[in-house]
C-alpha positions in Angstrom: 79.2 70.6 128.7 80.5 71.0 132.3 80.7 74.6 133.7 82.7 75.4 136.7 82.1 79.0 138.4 85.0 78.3 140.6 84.5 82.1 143.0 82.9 83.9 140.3 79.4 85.4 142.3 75.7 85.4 141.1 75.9 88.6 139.6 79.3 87.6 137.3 77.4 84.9 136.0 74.5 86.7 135.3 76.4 89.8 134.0 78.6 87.0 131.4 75.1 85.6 130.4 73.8 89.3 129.4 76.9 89.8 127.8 76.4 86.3 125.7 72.7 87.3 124.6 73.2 90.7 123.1 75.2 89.7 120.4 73.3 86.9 119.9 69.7 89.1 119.5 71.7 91.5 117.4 72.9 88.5 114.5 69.5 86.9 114.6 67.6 90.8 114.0 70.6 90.7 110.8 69.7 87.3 109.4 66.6 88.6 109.0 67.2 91.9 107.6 69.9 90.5 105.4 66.9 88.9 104.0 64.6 91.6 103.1 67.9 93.1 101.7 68.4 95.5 104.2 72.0 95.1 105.3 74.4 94.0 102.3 76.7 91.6 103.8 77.2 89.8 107.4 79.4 87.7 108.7 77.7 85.4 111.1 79.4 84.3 114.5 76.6 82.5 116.1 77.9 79.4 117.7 81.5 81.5 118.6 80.1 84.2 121.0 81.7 82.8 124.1 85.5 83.6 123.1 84.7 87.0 122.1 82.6 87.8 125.3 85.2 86.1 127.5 87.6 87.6 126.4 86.8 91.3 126.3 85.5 90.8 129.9 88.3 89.5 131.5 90.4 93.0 129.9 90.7 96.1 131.1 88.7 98.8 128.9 92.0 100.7 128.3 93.9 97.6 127.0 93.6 96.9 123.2 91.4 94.0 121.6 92.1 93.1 117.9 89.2 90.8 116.5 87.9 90.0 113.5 85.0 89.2 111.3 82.8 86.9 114.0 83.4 89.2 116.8 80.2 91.2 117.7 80.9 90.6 121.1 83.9 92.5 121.6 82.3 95.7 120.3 78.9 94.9 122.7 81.3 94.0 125.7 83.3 97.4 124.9 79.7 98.9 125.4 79.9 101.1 121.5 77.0 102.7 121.2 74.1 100.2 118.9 73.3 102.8 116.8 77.0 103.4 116.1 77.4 99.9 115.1 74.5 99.7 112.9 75.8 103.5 111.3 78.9 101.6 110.4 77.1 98.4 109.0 75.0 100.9 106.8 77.8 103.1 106.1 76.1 105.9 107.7 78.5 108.9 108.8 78.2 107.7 112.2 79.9 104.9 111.8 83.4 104.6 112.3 84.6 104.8 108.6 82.5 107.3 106.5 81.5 104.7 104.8 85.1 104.0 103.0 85.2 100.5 104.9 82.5 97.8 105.9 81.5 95.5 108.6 84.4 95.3 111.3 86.6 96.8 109.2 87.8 99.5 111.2 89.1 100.3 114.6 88.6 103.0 117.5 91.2 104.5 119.8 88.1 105.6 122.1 87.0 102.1 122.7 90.5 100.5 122.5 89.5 97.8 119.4 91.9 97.6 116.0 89.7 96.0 113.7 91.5 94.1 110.2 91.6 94.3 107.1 91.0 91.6 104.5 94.5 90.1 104.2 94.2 89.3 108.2 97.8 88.4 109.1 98.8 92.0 109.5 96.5 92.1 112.7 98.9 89.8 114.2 101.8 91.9 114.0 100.0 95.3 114.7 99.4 93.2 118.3 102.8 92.7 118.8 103.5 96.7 118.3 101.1 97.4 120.6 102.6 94.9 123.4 106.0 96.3 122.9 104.4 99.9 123.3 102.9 98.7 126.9 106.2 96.9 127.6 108.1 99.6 127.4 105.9 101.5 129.4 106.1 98.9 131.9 102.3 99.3 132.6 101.4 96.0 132.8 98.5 96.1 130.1 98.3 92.9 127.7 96.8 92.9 124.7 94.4 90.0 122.3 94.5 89.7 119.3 92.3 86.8 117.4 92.5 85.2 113.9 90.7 81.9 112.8 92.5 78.7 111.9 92.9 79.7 107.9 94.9 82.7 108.6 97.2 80.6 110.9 99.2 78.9 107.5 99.5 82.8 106.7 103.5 83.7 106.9 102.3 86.9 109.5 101.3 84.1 111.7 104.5 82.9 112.0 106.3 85.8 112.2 104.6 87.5 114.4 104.2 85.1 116.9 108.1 84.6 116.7 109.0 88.4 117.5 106.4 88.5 120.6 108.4 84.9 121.6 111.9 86.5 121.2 110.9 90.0 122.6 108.6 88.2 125.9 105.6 90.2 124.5 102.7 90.7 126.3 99.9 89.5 123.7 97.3 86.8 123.6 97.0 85.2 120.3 93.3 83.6 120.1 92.7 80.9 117.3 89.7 80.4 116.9 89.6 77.2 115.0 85.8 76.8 114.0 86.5 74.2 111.4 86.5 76.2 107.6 88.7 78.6 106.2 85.5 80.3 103.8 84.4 76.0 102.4 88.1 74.4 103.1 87.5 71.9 106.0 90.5 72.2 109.2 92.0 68.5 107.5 92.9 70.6 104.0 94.6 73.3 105.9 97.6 72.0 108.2 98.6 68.5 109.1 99.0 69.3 113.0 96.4 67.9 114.8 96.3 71.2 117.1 97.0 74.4 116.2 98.1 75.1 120.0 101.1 72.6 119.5 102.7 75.0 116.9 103.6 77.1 120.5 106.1 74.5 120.6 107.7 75.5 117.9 107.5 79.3 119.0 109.2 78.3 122.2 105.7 79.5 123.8 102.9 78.3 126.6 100.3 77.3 125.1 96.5 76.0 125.7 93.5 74.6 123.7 90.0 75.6 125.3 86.6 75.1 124.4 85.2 77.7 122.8 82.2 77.3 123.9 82.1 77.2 127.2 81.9 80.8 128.6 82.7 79.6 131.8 85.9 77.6 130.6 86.8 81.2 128.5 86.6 83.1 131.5 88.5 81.6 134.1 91.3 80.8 132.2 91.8 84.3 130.3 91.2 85.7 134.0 93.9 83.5 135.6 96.2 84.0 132.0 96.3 87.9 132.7 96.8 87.9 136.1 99.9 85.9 134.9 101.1 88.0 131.9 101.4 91.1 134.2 103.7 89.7 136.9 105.4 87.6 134.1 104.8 89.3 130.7 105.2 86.7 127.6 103.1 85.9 124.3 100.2 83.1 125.5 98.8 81.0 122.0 95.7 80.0 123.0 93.1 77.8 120.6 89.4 78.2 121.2 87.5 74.8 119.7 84.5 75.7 118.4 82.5 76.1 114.6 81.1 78.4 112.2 77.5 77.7 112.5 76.6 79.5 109.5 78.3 80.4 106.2 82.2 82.2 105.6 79.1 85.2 104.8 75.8 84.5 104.5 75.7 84.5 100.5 78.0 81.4 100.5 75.7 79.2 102.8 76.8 75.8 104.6 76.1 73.6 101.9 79.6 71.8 101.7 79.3 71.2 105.8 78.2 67.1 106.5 74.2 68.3 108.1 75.8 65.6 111.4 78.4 68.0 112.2 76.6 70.7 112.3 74.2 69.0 114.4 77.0 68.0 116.5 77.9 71.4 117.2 74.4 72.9 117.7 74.4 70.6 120.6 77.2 72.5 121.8 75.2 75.9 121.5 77.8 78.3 124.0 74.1 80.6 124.8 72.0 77.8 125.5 73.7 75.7 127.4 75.2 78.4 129.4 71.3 79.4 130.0 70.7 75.4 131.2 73.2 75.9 133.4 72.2 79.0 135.2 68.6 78.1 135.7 69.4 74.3 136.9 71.4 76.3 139.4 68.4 78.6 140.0 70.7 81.4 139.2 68.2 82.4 136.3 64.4 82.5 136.1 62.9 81.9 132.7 60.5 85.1 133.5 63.7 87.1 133.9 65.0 85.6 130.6 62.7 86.3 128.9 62.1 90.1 130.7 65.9 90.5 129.3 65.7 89.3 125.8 62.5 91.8 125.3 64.6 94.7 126.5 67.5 93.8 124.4 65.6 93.8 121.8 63.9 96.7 122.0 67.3 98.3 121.9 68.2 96.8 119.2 65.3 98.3 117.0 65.3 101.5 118.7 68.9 101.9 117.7 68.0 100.3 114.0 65.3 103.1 113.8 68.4 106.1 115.1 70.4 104.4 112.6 68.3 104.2 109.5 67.4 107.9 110.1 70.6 109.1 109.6 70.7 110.6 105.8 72.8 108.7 103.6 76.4 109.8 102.6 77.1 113.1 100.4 80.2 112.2 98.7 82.8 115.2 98.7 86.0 115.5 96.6 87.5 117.7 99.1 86.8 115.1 102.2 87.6 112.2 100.4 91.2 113.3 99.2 92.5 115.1 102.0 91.2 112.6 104.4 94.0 110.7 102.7 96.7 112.1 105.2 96.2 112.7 108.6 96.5 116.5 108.2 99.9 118.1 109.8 101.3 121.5 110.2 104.8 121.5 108.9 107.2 123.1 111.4 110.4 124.5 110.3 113.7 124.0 112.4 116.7 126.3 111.4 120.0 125.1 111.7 122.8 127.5 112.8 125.9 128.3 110.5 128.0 125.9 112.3 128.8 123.1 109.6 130.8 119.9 108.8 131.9 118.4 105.8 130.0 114.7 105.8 129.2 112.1 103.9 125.3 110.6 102.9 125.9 108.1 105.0 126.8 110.5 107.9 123.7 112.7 107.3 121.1 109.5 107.9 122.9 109.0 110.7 123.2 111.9 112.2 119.5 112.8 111.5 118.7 109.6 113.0 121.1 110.5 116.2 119.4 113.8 116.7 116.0 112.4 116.3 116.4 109.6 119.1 117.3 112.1 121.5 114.5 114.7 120.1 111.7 112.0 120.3 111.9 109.8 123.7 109.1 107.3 122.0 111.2 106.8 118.8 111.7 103.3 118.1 114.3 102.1 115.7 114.0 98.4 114.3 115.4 96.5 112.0 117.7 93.1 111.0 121.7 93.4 112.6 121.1 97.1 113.3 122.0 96.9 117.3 125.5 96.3 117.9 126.4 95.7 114.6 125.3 99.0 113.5 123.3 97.7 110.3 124.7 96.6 107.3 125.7 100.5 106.1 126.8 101.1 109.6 124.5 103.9 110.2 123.7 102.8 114.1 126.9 102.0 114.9 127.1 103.2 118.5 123.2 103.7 118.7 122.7 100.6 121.5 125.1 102.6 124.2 123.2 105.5 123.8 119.5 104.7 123.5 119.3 101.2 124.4 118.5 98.3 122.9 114.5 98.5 124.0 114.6 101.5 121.5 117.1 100.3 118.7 115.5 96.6 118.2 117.7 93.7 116.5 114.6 92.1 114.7 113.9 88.3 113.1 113.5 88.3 109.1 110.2 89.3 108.9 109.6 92.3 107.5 105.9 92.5 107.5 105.1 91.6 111.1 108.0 94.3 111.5 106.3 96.9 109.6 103.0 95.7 111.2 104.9 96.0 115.1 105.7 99.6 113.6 102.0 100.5 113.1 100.8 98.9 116.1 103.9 101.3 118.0 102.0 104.2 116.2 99.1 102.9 117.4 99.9 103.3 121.1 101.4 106.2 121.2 105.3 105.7 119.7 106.9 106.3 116.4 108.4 103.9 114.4 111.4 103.3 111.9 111.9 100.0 110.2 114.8 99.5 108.4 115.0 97.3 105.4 118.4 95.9 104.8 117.8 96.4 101.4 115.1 98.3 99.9 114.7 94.8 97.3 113.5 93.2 100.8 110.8 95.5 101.5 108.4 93.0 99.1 108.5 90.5 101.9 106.7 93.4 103.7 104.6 95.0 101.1 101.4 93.7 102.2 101.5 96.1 105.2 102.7 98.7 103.4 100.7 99.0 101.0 97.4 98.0 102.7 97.9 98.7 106.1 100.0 101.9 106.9 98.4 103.3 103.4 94.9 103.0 103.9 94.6 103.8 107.9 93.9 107.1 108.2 91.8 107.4 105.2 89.4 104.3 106.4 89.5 105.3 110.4 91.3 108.6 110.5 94.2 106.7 112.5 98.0 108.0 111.9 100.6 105.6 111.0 103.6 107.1 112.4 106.1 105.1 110.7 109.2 106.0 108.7 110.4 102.9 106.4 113.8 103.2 105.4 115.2 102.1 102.3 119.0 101.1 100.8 118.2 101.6 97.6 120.2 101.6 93.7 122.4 100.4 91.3 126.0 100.8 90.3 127.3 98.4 93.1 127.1 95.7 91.1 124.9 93.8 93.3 122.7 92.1 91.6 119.2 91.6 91.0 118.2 91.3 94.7 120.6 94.0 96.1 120.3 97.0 93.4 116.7 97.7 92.7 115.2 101.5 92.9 111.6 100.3 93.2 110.2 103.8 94.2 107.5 103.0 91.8 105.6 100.6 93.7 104.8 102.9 96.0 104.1 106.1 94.8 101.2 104.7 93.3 99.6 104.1 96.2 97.5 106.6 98.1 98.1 107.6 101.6 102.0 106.6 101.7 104.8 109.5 101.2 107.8 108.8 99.3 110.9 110.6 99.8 114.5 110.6 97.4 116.9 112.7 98.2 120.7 113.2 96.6 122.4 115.4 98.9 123.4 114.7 102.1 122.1 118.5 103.2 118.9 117.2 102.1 119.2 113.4 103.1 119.3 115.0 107.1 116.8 117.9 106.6 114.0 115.6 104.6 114.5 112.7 106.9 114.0 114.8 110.6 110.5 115.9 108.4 109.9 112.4 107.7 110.1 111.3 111.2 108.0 114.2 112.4 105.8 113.7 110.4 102.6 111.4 111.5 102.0 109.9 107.9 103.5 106.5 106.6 107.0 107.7 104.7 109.3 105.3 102.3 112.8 107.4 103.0 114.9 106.0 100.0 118.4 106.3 100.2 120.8 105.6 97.3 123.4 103.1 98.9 126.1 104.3 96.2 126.0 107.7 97.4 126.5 106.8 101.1 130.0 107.0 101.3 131.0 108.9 97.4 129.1 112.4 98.0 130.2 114.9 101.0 128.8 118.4 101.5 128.7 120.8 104.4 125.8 120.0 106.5 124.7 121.9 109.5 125.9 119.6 112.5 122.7 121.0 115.2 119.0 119.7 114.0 116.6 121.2 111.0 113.8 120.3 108.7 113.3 120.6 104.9 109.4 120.1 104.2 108.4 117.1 102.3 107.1 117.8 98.4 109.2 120.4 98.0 111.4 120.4 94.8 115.0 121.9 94.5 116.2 124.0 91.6 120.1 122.7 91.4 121.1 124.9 88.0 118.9 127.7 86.2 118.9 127.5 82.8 117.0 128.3 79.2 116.9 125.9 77.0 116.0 122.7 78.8 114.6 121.8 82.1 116.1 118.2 83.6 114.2 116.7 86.4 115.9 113.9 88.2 115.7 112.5 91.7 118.6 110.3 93.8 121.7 109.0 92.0 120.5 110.4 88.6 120.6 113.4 89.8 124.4 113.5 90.1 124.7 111.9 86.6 123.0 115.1 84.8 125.4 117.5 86.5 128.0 115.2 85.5 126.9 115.4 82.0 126.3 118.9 81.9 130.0 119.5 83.6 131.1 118.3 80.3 128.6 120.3 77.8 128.6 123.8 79.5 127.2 125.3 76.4 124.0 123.7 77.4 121.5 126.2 79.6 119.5 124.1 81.7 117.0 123.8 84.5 117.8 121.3 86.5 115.4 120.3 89.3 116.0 117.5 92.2 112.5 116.4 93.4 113.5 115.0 96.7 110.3 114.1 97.4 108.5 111.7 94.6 104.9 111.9 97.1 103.7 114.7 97.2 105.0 116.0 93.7 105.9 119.8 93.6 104.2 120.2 90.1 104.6 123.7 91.0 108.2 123.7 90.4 107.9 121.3 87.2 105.2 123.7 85.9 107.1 126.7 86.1 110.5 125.4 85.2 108.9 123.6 82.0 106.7 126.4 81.1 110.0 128.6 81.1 112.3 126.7 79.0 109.8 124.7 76.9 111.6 121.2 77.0 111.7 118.4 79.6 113.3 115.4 79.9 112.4 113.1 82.9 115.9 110.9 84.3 115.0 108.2 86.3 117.5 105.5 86.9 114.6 102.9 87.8 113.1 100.9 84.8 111.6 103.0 82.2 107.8 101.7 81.8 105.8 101.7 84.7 108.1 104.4 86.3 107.6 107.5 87.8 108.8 109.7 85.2 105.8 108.5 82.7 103.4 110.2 85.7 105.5 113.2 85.3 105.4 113.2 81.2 102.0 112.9 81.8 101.4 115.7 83.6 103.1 117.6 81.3 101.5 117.4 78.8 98.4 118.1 80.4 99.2 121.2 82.0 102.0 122.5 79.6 101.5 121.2 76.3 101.0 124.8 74.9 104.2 125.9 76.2 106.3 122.7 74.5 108.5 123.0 72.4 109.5 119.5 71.4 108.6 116.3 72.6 108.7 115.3 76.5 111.5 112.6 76.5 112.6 110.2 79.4 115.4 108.4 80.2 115.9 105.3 82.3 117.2 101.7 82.8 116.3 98.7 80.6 113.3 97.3 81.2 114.7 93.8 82.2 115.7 93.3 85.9 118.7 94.7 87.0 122.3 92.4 86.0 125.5 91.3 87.9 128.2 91.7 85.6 129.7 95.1 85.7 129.3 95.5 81.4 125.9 94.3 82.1 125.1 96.3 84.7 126.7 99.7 82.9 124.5 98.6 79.9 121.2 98.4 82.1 121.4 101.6 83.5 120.5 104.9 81.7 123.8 107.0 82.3 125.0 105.6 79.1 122.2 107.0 77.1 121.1 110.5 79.1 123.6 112.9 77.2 122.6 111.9 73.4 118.7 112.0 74.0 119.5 115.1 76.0 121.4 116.6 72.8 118.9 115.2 70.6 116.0 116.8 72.5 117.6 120.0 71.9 117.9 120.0 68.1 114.0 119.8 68.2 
């Protein structure tokens, strides 16, 4: 292994050698106390430290690092606290996760580091939000972001390494390709014989290093940035190196041939830097050996702080409204000047008004620039907010809704618009996983509003109609929001926006241009999980949400003998089972009209809860009414059939004969 200082002084090279050792003490003091069962789980990155340590050293401490599972030494370089480390490996509360997330699962505004989850590709695309952030601050800052040669056949790989290309991103993707994905050898995971040619592809400069040279690591990430912030662009770069031990240690190395990993122990990036420094007589072996005792002494003085700290007291209360990053709902009243609009109109206007409200609102989403979107709703937005704040994006919708947490991230809020609210599956792994689960693992917000074309009656098809609210209201941590009135479309939406939670907006694309009301033209709010009580009534209370809502007052239009509650939801996360409760409790019937699929849908939730809160005040059964459950049809007789405004009035009649 050849090392070249090239102008780097005494002291660099000594400081880069210090900086190589303590992660290395600290895995060797696991191995062992993964033995006597101490800590549960480690992911070992001996063999691998030089990437991590070159690379955090050649950053700035306020420009972000995203690593992964083999990356001790970016939290050493970033100088966290070893007894904050070890809090988090024990799931101490002095970790970084009150013990709701393990290992390197987690990240820290303080000490600029985004650590992944599980399904890894998100990271990518959280990198490129946090590049765009710095872009458009113009500050110069570039940010890294690492992943390992599996996660490179991952679909976020590609697309997020296509949007830093086509937006001249600021971000350094690091492979590091150390030969297994978990027991699957390099030749059973891509034909390419490097993973740096697929830059290529990208349109994108690319480079392959060895990984284990800190020396090589240095220089070139040194001479990379210095580059980036005269000339910011997306650099792929892949580090050669290997995983000396197992994926974790439980699964061992038995599959690896015992000559390769002789091969590669050869190629030790600690030792052979240490060679290097005392054949240069930059390092004494006293002084080696002076440094190792001290580092490890910190080490177990820090174990010792660590293992005194009392184990976790689990808390209802903490755990569920740690869920949400708390917020203080602030009302807006409108004057009484007012304009006859349509939906469509509303999220547009709402959208208008929040631009110019929010100066670090960014907008993205596929043909929404000069085209205006496929509804037209930002038609005109480009001439007045620019296109570096109403983004024309690739189709990729989850390094999209990944960009929008890594804008949230750094200090910007985010829309994404799905063209249709079907495509949002292509993007559900972030949703779901990421912008869920983010506060409630690392108490960090994720600003971003995801709006979705939603609904049937357009005939449209399977792949343009769905209402799929269901998939998300299921899942801790996002809001969902359905409104039916354009009044409520603009009110509900400027709350979503200002609000620092993840929000689903769902907006029916058949009431877009078929419903008008008078809507205040200035700005407003309508807090989120509140419920609004359309009709008073006696003898039944109907609770709807979106189009559906429109069908009941149809029906009822036609049967005004029937005295009914009828209550819009508008928001479907949080529930108002306040307003359900007392409505129900009153008239002692419900029926639930949802136009989405009938099992598995929100309205068996709200049957559910029902009956365990008002059972005694019933009357008849709790009935609900939705679509087939088959996926939605084509075919306007088919379509008519599948959804539930066929069928609402007779169960409704029938639930009053009770």
């Amino acid at each position: 292994m050849t090392f070249d200082r090239k102008e780097l002084s005494n002291e660099q090279l000594i400081d880069l050698y210090k900086r190589l050792v303590l992660p290395r003490l600290i895995e060797e003091k696991m191995l062992i106390l993964i033995r006597q069962g101490k800590v549960s789980k480690w992911f070992s990155g001996i063999g691998q430290e030089a990437i991590s340590v070159g690379v955090t050293a050649v950053l700035d401490a306020d420009e972000y690092i995203l690593p992964m599972h083999r990356n001790l030494g970016v939290f050493t370089g970033r100088n966290i606290p070893l007894h904050r480390l070890f809090s988090q490996w024990q799931g101490k509360a002095n970790g970084f996760t009150k013990g709701r997330d393990r290992s390197f699962h987690f990240g820290t505004q303080e000490y600029k580091i985004i650590g992944m989850i599980s399904h890894l590709g998100p990271q990518l695309g959280i990198a490129d939000g946090i590049a765009l952030a710095n872009k458009l601050k113009q500050n110069g800052k570039i940010t890294a972001v690492f992943t390992g040669e599996g996660a490179t056949s991952e679909g976020d790989f590609h697309e997020a390494l296509n949007i830093a290309a086509v937006w001249e991103l600021p971000v350094l993707f690091i492979v590091e390709n150390n030969g297994y994905g978990l027991s699957t050898p390099t030749n059973e995971q891509f034909r390419c014989e490097n993973i740096a040619d697929k830059g290529i592809g990208y349109g994108i400069e690319s480079h392959i290093l060895d990984g284990n040279n800190i020396l090589e690591v240095y220089n070139k990430l040194s001479e990379l940035k210095t580059s980036m912030m005269e000339h910011p662009r997306p650099v792929l770069l892949e580090f050669k190196t290997f995983r000396m031990r197992g994926h974790e240690e439980a699964s061992g190395t038995k599959y690896v041939p015992q000559e390769l990993l002789d091969e590669w122990a050869a190629k030790d990036p600690v030792e052979n830097y240490k060679k290097f420094l005392v054949n240069k007589g930059i390092l004494s072996y006293d002084f080696d050996s002076n440094l190792r005792s001290e580092i490890k002494n910190e080490i177990d003085e820090n174990w010792a702080l660590a293992n005194a700290e009392p184990e976790i007291k689990s808390s209802y209360d903490e755990e569920l409204n740690d869920v949400y990053k708390q917020y203080q709902y602030q009302e807006f009243n409108h004057s009484n000047e007012i304009k006859n609009i349509r939906f469509v109109d509303a999220i547009s206007n709402s959208l208008r008004q929040s631009m110019t409200r929010h100066k670090n609102l960014i907008i993205m989403g596929q043909d929404i620039a000069e085209y205006g979107g496929a509804f037209k709703i930002t038609t005109g937005f480009v001439e007045q907010f620019s296109k570096e704040r109403v983004r024309n994006t690739p189709i990729c919708e989850s390094a999209v809704v990944s960009a929008g947490m890594g804008l949230s991230i750094n200090g910007y809020k985010a829309i994404v618009e799905m063209q249709f609210a079907d495509f949002v599956s292509t993007g559900f792994n972030p949703i779901v996983n990421l912008l869920a689960k983010t506060h409630y693992r690392w108490q960090e917000k994720a600003d971003v509003v995801v709006r979705m074309p939603c609904g049937g009656g357009t005939q449209a098809g399977p792949f343009h109609s769905q209402t799929n609210e269901a998939w998300f209201t299921k899942t801790p941590g996002l809001k969902v929001v359905y409104p039916a009135f354009p009044y409520d479309a603009k009110g509900l939406l400027n709350e979503s926006i200002n609000d620092p939670n993840p929000v689903l907006f769902f907006e029916h694309k058949q009431l877009y241009r078929s419903i008008y009301q008078d809507v205040p033209t200035d700005y407003y709010t309508i807090p989120l999980g509140k419920a609004a009580l359309l009709k008073e009534g006696t003898q039944v209370t109907i609770i709807s949400f979106g189009a559906a809502v429109h069908w009941a007052l149809e029906t009822l239009a036609k049967c005004p003998e029937i005295s009914a509650d009828v209550l819009d939801l508008r928001t479907l996360q949080p529930l108002d089972t306040e307003a359900i409760f007392a409505s129900v409790k009153k008239t002692g019937r419900a029926i639930i009209y949802q136009e989405d699929s009938l099992f598995g849908g929100i309205a068996s939730d709200i049957s559910a809860l029902i009956m365990e809160n008002c059972f005694k005040f019933l009357d008849a059964p709790i009935q609900r009414v939705a679509s087939l459950d088959s996926p939605i049809p084509f075919t306007k007789a088919l379509e008519d059939q599948y959804l539930p405004k066929g069928r609402f009035e007779d169960v409704l009649l029938e639930l009053l004969k009770y």
